[in-house]
Residue frames relative to the residue before (quaternion, step in Angstrom):
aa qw qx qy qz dx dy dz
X 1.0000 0.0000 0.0000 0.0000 0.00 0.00 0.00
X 0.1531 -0.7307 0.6357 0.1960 3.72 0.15 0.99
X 0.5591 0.6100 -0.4986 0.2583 3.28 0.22 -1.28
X 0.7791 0.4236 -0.1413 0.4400 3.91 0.94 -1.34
X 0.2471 -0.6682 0.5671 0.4133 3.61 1.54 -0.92
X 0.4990 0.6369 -0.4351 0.3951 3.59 0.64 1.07
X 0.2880 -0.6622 0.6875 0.0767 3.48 -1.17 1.05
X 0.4380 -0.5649 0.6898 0.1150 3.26 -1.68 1.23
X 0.3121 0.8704 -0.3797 -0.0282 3.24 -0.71 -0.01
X 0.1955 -0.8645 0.4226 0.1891 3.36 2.21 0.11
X 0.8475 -0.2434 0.1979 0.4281 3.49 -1.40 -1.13
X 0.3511 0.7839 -0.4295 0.2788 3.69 1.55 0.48
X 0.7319 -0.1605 0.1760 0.6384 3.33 1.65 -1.05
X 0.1560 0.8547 -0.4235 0.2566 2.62 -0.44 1.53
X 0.2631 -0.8168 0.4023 0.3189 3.87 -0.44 -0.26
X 0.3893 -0.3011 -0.7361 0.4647 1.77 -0.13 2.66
X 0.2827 -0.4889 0.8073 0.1715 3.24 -1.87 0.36
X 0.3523 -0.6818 0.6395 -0.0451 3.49 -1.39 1.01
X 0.4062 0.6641 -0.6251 0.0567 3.59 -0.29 0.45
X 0.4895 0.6179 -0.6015 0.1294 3.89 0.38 0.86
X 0.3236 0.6753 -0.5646 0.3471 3.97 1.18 0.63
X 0.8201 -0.2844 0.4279 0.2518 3.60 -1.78 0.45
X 0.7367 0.4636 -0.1756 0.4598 3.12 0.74 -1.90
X 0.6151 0.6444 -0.3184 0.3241 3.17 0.75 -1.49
X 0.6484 -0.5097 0.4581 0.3316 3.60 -1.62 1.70
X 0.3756 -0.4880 0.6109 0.4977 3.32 -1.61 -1.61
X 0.7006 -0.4591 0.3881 0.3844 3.01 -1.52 0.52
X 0.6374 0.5532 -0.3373 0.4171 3.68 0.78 -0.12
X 0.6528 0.4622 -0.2275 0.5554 3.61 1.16 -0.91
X 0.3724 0.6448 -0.4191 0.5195 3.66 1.45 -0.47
X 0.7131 0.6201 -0.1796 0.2735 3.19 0.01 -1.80
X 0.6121 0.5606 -0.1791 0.5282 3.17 0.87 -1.90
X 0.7898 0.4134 -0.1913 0.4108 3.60 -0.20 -1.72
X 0.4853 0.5458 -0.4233 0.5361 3.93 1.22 -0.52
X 0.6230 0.7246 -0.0904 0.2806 3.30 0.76 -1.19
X 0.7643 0.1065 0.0220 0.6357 3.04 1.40 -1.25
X 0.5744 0.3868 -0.5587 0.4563 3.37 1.05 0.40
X 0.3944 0.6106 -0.6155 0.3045 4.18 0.77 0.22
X 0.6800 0.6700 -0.2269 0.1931 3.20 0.92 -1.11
X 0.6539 0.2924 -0.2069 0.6665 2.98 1.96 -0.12
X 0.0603 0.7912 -0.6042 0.0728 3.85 0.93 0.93
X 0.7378 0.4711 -0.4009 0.2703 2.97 0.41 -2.08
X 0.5553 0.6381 -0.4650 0.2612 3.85 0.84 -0.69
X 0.8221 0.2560 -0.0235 0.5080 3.57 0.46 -1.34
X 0.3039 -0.7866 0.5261 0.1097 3.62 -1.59 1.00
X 0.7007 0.1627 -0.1074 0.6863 3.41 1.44 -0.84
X 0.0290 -0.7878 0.5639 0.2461 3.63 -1.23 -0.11
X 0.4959 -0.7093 0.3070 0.3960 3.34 -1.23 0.61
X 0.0976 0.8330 -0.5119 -0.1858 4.00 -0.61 -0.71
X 0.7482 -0.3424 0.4157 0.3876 3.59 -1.43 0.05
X 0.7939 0.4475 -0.0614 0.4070 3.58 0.76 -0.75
X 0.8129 0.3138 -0.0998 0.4804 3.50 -1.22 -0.72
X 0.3719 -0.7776 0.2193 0.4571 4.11 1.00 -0.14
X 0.9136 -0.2266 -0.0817 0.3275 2.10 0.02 1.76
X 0.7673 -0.1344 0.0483 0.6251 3.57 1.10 -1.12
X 0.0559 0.8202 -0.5681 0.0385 2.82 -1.01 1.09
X 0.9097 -0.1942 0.0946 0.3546 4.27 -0.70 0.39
X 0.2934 -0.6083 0.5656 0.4732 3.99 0.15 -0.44
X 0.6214 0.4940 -0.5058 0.3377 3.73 0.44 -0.65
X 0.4375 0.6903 -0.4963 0.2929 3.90 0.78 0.68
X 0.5192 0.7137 -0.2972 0.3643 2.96 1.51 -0.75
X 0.6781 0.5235 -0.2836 0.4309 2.82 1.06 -2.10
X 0.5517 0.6875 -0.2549 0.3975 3.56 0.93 -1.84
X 0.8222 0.2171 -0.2090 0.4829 4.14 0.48 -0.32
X 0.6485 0.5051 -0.3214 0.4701 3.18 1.57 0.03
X 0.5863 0.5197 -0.3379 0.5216 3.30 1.50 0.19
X 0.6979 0.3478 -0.3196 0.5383 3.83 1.41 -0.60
X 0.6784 0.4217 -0.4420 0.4081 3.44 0.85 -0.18
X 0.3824 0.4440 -0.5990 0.5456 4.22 1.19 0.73
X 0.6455 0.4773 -0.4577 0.3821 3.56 0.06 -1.74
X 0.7205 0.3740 -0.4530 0.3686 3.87 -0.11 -0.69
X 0.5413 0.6313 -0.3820 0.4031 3.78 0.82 -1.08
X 0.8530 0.2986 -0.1213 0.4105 3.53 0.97 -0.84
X 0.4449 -0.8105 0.2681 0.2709 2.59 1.88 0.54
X 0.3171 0.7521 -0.3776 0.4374 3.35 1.73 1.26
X 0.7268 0.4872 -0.3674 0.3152 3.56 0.64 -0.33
X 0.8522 -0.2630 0.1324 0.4325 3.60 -1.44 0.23
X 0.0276 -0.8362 0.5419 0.0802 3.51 0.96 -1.33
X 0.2676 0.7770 -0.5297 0.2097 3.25 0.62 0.93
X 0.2422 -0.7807 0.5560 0.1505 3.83 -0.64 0.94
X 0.1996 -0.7170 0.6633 -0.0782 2.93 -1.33 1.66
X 0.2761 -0.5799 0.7072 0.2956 3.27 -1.73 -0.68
X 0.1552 -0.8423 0.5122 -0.0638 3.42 -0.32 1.20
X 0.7729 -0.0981 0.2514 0.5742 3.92 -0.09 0.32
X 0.6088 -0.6318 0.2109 0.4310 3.33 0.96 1.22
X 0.6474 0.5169 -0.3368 0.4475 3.75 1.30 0.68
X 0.5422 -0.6650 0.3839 0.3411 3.28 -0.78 1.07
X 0.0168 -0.7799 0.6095 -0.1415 4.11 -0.80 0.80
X 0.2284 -0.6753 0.6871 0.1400 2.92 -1.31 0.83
X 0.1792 -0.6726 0.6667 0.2665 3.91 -1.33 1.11
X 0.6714 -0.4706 0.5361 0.2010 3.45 -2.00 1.23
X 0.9495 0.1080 0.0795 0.2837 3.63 0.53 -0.74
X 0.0478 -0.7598 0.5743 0.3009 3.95 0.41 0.06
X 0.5060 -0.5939 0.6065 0.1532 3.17 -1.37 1.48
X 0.5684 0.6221 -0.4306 0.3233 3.67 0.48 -0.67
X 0.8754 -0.0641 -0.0565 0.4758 3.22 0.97 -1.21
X 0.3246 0.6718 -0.5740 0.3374 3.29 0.51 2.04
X 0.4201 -0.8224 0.3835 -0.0090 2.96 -0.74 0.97
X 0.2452 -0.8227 0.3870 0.3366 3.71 0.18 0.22
């Protein structure tokens, strides 16, 4: 929505982002698309998603493009869950992330 300086962005990126479904990309193609949607920050201030209500900062972007390297490098929390009756690993303990 230029009109607002707002990005749509539902369950593409979010806080959480979800990618342990079938459907769901890889953690690499994540990466990529984080990648090219910086490229159009200057456009948007808040974005919307599926989550967190609904709207929350652009610095989400930054915020999944930083756990979706940490995982590439096999740096992040790696915490094993059970997620929608599927085994998953979370990127991060919220407890002790900080903004």
């Amino acid at each position: 929505m230029p009109e607002l300086k707002t990005a749509i962005l539902g369950d593409a990126c979010a806080n959480p982002t979800i990618m342990n479904q079938d459907s769901s990309g890889t953690v690499e193609s994540f990466r990529e698309g984080l990648i090219n949607l910086n490229q159009h920050r200057s456009e948007f201030n808040s974005v919307l998603t599926q989550h967190s209500n609904f709207g929350v900062p652009s610095f989400v972007v930054d915020h999944n493009l930083y756990w979706a390297e940490q995982i590439l490098l096999n740096k992040d929390d790696r915490f094993r869950i059970r997620l929608g009756g599927i085994e998953s690993f979370v990127s991060r303990n919220k407890r002790f992330f900080h903004q």
